[in-house]
N, C-alpha and C positions, 0 to 999 in steps of 0.2 A: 504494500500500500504506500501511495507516494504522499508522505509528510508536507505540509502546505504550512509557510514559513508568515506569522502573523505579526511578528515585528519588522519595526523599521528597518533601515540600514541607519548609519551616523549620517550619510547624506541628506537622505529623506527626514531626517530629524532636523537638522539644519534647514532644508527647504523650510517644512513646517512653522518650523521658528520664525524665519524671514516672514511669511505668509502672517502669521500671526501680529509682526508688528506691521504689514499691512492694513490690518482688519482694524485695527483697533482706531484706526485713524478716520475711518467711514462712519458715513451719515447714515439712518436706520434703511434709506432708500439704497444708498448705494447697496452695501452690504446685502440686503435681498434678490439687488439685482446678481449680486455674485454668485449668493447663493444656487439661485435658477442657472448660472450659465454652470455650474458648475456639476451640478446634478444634470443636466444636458449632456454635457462632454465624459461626463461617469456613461448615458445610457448609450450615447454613440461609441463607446470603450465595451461597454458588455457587447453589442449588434456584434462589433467587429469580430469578439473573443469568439462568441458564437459563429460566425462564419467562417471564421479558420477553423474551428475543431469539429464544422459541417463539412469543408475542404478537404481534412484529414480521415474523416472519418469514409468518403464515400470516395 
């Protein structure tokens, strides 16, 4: 069974972090708008994951 790795790397923590002192600087408008694009760009990342391991599998 292939083990599925749920932490970060030090990179992606460091991203995070950056991102974070982003956020903090936004107005409750902005910040929702990010919210939405960003939950967008998560469901266009699952299509894609799903189409390649449609690709693979067939």
């Amino acid at each position: 069974m292939m083990e599925i790795p749920l932490a970060l790397s030090l990179e992606q923590e460091f991203s995070l972090k950056t991102y974070e002192q982003q956020v903090k600087g936004l107005n409750q408008d902005q910040a929702q708008g990010l919210l939405l694009e960003v939950l967008r760009q998560l469901m266009i990342k699952e299509n894609v994951i799903k189409h390649l391991i449609a690709q693979i599998e067939s």
